[in-house]
HTML snippet that shows the backbone in 3Dmol.js (N, CA, C, O; Angstrom):
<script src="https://3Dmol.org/build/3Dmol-min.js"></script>
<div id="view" style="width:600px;height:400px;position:relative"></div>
<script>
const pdb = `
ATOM      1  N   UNK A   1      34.000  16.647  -0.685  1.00  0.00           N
ATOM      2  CA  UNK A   1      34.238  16.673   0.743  1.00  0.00           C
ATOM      3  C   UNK A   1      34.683  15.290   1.197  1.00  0.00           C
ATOM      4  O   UNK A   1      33.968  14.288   1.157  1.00  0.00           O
ATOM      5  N   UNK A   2      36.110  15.346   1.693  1.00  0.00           N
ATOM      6  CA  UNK A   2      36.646  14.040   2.281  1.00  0.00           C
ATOM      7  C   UNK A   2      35.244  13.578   3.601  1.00  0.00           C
ATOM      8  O   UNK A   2      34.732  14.486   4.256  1.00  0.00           O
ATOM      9  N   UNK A   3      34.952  12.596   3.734  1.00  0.00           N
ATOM     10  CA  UNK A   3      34.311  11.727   4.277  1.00  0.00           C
ATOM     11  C   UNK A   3      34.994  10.675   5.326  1.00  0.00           C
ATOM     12  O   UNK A   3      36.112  10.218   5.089  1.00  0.00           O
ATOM     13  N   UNK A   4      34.321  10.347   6.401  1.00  0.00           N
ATOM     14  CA  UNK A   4      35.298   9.039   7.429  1.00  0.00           C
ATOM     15  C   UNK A   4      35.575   7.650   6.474  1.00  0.00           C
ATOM     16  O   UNK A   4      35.157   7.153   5.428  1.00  0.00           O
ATOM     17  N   UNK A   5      36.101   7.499   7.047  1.00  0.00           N
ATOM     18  CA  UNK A   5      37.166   6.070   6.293  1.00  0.00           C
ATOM     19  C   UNK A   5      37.438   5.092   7.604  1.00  0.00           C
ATOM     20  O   UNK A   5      37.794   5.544   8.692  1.00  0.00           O
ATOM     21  N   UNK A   6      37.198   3.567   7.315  1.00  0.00           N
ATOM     22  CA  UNK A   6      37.672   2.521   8.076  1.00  0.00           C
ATOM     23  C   UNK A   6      39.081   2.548   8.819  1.00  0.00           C
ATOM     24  O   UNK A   6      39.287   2.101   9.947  1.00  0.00           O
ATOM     25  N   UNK A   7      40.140   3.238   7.864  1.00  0.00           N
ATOM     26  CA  UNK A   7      41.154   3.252   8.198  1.00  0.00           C
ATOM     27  C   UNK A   7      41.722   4.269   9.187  1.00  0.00           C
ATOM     28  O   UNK A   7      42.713   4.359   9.913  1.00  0.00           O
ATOM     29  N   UNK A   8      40.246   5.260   8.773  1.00  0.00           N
ATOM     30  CA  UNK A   8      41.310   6.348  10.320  1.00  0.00           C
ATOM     31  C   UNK A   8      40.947   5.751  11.463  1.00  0.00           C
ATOM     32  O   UNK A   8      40.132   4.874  11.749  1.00  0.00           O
ATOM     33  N   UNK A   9      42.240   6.847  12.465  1.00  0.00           N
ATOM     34  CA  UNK A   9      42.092   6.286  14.247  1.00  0.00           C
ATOM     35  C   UNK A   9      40.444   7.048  14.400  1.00  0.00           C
ATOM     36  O   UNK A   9      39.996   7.941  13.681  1.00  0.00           O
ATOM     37  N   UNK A  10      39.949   6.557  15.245  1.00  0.00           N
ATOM     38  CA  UNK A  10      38.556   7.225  16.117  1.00  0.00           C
ATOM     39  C   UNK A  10      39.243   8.893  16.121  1.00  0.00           C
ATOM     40  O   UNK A  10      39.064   9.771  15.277  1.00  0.00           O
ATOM     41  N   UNK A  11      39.902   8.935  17.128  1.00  0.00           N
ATOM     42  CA  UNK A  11      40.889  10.419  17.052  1.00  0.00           C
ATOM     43  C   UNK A  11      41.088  11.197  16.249  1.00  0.00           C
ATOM     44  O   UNK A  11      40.951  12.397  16.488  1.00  0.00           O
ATOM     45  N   UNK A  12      41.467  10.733  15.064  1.00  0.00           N
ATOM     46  CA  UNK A  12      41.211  10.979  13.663  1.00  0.00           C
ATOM     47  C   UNK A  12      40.213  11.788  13.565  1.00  0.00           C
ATOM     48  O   UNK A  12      40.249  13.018  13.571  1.00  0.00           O
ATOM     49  N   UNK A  13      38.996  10.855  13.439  1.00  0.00           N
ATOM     50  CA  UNK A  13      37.630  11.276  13.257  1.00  0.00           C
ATOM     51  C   UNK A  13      37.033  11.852  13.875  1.00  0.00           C
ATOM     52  O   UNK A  13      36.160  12.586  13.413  1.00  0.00           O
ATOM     53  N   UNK A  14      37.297  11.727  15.262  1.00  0.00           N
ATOM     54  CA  UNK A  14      36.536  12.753  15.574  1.00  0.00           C
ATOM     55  C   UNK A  14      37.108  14.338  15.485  1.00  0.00           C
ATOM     56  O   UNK A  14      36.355  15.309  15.422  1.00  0.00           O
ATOM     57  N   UNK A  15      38.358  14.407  15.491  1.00  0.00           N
ATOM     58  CA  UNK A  15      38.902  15.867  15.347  1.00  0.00           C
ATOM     59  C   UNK A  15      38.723  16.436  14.398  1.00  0.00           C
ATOM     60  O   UNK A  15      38.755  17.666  14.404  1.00  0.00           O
ATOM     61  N   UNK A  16      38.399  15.499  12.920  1.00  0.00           N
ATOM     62  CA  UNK A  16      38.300  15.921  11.897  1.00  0.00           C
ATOM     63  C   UNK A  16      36.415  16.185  11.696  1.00  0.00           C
ATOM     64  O   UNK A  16      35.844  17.092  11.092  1.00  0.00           O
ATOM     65  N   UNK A  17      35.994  15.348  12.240  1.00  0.00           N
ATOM     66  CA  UNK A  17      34.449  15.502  12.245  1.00  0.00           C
ATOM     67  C   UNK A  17      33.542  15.375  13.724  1.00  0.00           C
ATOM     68  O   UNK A  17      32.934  14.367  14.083  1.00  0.00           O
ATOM     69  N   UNK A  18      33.638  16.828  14.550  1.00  0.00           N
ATOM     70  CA  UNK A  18      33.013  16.573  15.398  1.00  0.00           C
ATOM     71  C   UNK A  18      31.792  16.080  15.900  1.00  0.00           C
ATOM     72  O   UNK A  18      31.656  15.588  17.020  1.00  0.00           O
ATOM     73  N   UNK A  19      30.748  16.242  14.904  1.00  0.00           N
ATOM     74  CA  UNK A  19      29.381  15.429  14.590  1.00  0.00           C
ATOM     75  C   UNK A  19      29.544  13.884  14.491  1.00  0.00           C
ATOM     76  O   UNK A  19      28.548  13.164  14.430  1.00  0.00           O
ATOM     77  N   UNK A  20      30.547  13.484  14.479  1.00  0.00           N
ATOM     78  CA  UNK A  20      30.314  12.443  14.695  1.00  0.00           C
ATOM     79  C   UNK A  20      30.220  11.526  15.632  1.00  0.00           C
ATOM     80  O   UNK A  20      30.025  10.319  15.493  1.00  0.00           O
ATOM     81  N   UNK A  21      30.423  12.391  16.978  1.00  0.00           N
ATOM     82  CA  UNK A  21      30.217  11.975  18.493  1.00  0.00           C
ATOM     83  C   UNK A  21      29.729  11.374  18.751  1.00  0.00           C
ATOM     84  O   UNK A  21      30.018  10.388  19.429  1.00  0.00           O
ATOM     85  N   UNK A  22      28.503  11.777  18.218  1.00  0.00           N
ATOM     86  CA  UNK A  22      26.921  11.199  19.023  1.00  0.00           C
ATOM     87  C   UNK A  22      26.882   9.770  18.069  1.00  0.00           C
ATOM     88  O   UNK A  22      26.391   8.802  18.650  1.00  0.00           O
ATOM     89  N   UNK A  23      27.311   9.566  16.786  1.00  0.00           N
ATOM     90  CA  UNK A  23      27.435   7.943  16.078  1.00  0.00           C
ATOM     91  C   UNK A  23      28.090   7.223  17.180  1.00  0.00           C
ATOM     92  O   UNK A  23      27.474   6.244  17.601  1.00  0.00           O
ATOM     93  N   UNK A  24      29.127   7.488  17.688  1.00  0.00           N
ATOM     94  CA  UNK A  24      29.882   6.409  18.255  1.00  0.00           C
ATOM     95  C   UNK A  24      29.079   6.044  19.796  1.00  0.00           C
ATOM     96  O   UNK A  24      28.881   4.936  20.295  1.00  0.00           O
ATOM     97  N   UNK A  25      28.704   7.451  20.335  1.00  0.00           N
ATOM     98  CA  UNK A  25      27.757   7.520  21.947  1.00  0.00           C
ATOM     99  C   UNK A  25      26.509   6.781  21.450  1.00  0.00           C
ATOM    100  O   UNK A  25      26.039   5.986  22.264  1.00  0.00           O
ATOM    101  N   UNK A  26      25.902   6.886  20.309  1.00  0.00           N
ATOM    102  CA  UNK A  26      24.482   5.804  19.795  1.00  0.00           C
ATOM    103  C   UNK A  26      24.657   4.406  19.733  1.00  0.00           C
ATOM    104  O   UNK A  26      23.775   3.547  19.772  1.00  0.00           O
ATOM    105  N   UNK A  27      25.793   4.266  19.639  1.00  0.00           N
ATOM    106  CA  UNK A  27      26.239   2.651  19.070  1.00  0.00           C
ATOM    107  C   UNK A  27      26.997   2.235  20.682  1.00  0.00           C
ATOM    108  O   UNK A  27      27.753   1.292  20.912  1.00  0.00           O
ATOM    109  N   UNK A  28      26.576   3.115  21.483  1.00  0.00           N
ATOM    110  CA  UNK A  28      27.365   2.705  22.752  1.00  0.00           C
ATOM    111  C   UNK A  28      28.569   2.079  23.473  1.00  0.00           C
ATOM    112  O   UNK A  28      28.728   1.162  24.278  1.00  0.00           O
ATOM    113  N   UNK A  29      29.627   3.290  22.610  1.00  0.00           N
ATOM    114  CA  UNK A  29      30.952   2.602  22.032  1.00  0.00           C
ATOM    115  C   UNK A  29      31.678   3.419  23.528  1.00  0.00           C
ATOM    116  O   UNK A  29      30.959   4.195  24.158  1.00  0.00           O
ATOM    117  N   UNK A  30      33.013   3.177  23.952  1.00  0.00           N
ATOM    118  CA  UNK A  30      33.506   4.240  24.826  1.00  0.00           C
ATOM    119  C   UNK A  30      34.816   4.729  24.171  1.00  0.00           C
ATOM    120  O   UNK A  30      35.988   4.753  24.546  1.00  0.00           O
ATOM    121  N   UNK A  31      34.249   5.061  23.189  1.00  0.00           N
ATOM    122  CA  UNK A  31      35.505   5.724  21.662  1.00  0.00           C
ATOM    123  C   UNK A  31      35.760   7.012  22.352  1.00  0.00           C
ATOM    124  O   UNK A  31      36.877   7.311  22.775  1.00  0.00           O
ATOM    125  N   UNK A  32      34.382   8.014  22.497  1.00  0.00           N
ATOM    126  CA  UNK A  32      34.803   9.323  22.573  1.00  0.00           C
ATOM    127  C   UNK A  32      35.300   9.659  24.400  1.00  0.00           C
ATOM    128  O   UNK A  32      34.576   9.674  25.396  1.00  0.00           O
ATOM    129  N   UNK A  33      36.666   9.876  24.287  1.00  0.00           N
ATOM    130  CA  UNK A  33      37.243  10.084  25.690  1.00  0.00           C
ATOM    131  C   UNK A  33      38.167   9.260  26.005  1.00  0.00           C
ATOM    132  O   UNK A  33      38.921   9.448  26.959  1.00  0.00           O
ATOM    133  N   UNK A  34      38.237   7.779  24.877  1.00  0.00           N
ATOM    134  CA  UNK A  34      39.035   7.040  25.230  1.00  0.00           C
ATOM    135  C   UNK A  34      40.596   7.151  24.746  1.00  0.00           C
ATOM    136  O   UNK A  34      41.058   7.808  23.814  1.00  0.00           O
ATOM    137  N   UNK A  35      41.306   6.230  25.754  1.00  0.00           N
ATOM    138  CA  UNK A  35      42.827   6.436  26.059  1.00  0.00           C
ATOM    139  C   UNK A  35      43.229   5.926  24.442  1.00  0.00           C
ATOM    140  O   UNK A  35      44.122   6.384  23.729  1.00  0.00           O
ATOM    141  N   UNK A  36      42.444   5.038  24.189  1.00  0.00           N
ATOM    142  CA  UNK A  36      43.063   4.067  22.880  1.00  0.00           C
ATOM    143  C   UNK A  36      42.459   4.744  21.485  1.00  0.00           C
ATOM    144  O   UNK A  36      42.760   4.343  20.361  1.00  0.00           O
ATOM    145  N   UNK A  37      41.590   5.797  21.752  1.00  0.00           N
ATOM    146  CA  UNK A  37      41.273   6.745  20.292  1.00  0.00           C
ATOM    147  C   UNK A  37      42.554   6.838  19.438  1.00  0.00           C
ATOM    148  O   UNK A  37      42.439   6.561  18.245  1.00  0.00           O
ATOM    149  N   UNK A  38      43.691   7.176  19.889  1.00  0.00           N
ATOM    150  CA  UNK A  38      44.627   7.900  18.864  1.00  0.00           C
ATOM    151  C   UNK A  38      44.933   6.443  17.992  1.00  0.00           C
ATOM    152  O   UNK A  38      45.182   6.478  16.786  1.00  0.00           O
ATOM    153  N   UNK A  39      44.894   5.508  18.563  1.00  0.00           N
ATOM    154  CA  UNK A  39      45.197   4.209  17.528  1.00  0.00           C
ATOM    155  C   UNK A  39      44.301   3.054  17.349  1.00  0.00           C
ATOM    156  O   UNK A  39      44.932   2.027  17.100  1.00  0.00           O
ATOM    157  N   UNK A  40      43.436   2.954  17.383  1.00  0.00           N
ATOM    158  CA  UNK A  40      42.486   2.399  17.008  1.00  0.00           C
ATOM    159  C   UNK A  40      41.614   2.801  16.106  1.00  0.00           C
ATOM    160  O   UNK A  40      40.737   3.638  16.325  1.00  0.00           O
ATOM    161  N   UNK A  41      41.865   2.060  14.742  1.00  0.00           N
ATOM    162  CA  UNK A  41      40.682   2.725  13.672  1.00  0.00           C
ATOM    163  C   UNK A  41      39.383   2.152  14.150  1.00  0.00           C
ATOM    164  O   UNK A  41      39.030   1.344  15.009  1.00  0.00           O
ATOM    165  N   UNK A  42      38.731   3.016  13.100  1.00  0.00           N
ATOM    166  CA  UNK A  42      37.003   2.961  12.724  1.00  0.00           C
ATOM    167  C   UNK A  42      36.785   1.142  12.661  1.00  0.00           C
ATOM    168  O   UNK A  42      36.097   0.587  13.518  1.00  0.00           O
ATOM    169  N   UNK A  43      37.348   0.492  11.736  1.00  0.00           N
ATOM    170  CA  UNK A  43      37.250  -0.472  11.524  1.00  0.00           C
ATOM    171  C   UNK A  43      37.455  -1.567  12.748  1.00  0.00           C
ATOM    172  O   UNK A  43      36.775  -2.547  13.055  1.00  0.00           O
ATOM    173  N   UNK A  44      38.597  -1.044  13.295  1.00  0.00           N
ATOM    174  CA  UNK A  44      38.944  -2.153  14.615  1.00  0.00           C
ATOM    175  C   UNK A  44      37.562  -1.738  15.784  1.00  0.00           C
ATOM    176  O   UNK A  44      37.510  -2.558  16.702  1.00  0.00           O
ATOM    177  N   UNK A  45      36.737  -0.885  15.848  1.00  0.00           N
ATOM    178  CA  UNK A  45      36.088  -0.200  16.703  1.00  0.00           C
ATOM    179  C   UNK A  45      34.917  -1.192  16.155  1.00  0.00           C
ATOM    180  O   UNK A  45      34.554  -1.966  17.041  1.00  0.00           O
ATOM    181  N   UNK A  46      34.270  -1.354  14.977  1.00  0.00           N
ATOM    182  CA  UNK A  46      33.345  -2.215  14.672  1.00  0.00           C
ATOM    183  C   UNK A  46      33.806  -3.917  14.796  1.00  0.00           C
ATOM    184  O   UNK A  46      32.987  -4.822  14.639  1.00  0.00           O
ATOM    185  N   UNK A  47      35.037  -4.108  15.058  1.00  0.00           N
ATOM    186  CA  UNK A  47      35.770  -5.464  15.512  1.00  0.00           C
ATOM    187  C   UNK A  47      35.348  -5.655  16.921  1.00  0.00           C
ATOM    188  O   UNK A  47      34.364  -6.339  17.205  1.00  0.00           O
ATOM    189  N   UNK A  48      35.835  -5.258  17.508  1.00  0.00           N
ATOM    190  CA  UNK A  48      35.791  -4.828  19.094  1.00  0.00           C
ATOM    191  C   UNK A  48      34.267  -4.721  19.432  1.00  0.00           C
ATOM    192  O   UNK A  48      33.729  -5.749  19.843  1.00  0.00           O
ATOM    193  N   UNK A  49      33.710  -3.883  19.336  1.00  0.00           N
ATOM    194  CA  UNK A  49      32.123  -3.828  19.632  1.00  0.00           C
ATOM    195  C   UNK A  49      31.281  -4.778  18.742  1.00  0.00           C
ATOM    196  O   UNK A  49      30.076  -4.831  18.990  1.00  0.00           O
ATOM    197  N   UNK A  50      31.772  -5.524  17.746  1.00  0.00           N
ATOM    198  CA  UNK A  50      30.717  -6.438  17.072  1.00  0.00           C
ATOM    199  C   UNK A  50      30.031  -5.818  16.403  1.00  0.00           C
ATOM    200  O   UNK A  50      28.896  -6.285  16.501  1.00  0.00           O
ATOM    201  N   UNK A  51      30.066  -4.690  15.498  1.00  0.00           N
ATOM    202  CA  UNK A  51      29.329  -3.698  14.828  1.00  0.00           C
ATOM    203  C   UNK A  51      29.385  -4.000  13.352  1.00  0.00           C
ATOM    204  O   UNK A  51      30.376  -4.441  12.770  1.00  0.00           O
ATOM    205  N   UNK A  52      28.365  -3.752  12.874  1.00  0.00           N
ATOM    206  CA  UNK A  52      28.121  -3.892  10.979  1.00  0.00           C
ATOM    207  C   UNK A  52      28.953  -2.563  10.644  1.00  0.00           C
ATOM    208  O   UNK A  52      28.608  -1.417  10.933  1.00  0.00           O
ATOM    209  N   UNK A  53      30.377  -3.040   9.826  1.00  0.00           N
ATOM    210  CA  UNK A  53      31.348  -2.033   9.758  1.00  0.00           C
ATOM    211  C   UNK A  53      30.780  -0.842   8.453  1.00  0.00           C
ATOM    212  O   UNK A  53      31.112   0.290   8.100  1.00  0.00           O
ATOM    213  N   UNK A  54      29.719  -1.900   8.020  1.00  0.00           N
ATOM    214  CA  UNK A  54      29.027  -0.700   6.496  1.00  0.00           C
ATOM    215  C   UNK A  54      28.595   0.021   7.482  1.00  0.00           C
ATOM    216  O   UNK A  54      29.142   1.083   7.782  1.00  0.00           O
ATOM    217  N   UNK A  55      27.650  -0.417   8.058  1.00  0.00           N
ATOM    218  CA  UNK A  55      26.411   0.392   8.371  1.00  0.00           C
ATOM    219  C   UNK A  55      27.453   1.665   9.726  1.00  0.00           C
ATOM    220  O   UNK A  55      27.099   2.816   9.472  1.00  0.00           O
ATOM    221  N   UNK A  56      28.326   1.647  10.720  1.00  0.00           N
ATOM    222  CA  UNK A  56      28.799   2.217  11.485  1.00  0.00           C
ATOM    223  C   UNK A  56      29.460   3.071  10.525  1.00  0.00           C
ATOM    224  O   UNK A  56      29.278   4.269  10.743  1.00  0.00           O
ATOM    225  N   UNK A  57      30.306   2.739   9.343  1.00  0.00           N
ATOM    226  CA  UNK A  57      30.558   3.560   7.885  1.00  0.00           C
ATOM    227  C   UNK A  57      29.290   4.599   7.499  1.00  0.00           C
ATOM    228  O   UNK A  57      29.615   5.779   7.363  1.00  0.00           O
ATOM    229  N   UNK A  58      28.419   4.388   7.383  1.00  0.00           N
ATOM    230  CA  UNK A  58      27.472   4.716   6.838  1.00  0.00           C
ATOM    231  C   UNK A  58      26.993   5.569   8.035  1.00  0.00           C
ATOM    232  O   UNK A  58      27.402   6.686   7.721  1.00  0.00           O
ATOM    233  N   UNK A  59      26.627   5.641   8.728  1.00  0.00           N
ATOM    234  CA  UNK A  59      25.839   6.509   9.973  1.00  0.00           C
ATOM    235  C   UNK A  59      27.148   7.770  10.039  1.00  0.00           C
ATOM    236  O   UNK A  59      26.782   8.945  10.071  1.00  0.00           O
ATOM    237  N   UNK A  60      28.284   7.528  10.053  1.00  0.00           N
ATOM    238  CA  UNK A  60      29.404   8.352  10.367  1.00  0.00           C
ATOM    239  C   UNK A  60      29.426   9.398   9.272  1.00  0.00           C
ATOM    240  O   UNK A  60      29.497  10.605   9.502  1.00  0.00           O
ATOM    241  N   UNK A  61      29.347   8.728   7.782  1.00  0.00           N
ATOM    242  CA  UNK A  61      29.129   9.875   6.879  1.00  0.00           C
ATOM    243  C   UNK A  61      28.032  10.747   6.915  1.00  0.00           C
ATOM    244  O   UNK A  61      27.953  11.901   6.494  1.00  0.00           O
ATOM    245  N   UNK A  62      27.375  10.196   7.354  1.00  0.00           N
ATOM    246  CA  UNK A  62      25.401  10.815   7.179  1.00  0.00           C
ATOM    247  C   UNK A  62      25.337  11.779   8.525  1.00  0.00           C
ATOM    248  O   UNK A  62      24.359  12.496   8.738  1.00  0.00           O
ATOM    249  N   UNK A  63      26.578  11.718   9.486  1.00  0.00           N
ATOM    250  CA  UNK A  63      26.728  12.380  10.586  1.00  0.00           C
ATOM    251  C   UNK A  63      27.905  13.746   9.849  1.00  0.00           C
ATOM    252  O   UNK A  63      27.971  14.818  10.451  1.00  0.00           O
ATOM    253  N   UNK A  64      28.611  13.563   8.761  1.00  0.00           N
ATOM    254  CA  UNK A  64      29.049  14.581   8.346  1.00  0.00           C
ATOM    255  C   UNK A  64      28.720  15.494   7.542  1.00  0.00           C
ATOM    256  O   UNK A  64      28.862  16.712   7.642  1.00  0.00           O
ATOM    257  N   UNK A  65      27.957  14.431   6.161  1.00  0.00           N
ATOM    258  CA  UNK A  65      27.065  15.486   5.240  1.00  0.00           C
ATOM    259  C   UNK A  65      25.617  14.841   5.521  1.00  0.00           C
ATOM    260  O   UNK A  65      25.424  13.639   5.344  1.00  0.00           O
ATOM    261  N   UNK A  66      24.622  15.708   5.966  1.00  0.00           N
ATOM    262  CA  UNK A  66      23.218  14.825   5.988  1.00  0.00           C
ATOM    263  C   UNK A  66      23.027  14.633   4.797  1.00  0.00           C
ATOM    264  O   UNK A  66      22.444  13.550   4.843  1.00  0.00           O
ATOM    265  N   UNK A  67      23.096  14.906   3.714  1.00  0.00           N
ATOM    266  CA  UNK A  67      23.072  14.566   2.080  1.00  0.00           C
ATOM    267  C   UNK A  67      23.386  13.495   1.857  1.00  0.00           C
ATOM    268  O   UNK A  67      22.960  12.915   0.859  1.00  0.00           O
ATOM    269  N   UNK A  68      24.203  12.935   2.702  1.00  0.00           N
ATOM    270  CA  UNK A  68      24.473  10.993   2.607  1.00  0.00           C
ATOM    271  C   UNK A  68      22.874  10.513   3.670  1.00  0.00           C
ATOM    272  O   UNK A  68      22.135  10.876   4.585  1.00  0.00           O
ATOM    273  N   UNK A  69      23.088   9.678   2.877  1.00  0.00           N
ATOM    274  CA  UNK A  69      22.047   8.517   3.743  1.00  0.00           C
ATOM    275  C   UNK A  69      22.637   7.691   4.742  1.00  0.00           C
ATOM    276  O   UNK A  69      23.733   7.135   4.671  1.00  0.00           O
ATOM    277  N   UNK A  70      21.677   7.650   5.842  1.00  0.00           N
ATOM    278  CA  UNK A  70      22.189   6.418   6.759  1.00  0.00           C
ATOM    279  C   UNK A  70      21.493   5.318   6.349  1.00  0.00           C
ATOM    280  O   UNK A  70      20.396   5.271   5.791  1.00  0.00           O
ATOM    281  N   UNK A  71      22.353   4.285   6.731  1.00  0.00           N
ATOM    282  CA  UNK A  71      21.334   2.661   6.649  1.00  0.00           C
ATOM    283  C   UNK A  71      21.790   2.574   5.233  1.00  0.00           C
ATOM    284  O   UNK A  71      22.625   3.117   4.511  1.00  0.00           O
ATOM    285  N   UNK A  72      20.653   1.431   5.136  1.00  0.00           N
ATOM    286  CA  UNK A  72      20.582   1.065   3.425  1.00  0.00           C
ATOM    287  C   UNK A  72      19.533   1.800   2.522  1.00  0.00           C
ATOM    288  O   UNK A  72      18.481   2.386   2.779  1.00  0.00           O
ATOM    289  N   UNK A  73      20.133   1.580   1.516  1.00  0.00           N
ATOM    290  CA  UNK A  73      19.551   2.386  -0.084  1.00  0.00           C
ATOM    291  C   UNK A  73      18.165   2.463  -0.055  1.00  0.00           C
ATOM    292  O   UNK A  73      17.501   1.434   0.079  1.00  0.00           O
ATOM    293  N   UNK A  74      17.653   3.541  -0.162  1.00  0.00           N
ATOM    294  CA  UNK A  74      16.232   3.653  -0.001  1.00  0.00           C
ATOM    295  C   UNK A  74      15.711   3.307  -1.479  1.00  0.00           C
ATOM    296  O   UNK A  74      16.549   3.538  -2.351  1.00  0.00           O
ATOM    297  N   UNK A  75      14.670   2.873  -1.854  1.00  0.00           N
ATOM    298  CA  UNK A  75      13.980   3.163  -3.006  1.00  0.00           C
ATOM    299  C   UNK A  75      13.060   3.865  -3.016  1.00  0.00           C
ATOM    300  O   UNK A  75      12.058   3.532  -2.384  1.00  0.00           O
ATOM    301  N   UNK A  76      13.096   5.138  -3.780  1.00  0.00           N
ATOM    302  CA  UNK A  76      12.471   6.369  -4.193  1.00  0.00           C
ATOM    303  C   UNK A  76      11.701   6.507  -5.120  1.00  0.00           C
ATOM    304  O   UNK A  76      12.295   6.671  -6.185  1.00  0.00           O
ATOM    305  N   UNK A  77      10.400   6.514  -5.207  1.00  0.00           N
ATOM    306  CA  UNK A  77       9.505   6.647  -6.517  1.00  0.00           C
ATOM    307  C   UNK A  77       9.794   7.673  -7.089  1.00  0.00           C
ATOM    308  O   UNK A  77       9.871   8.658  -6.355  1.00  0.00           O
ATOM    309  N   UNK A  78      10.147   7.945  -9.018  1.00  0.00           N
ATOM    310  CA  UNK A  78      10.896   8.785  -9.205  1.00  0.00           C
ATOM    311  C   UNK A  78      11.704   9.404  -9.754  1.00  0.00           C
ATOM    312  O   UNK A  78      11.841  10.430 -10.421  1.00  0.00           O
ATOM    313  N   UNK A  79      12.673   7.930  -9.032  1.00  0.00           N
ATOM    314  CA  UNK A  79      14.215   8.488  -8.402  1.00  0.00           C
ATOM    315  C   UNK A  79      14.953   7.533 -10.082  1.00  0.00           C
ATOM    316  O   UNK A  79      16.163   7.527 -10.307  1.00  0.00           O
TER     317      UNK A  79
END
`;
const viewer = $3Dmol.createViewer("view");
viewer.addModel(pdb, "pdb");
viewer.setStyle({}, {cartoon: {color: "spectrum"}});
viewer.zoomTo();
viewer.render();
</script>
């Protein structure tokens, strides 16, 4: 399953992954609705807002498959 990428527009992403709304409304971005979605990537969006581009990476996938993890690598007794 293709996954979000730095390089797509917001627009992109969200058309392609509607769950991922509420990542960008959590991080208190004004991505979803905005005029500048169709060209502005993921990456310029963590430029612009000052955002940890892993971790805004990371919440976006975990908003598409919950089978991804958000945040950082857990250690699992186990595992």
């Amino acid at each position: 399953m293709p996954v979000p990428t730095g390089d797509l527009t917001v627009a992109e992403t969200l058309a392609r992954w509607p769950a991922t709304i509420s990542v960008f409304m959590r991080y208190g971005t004004a991505c979803v609705g905005c005029v500048m979605a169709p060209f502005e990537t993921v990456d310029e969006v963590a430029v612009i807002y000052s955002l940890d581009r892993e971790q805004l990476l990371a919440d976006l996938r975990a908003a598409v498959d919950p089978g991804i993890e958000s945040g950082a690598e857990l250690s699992r007794p186990g595992a």
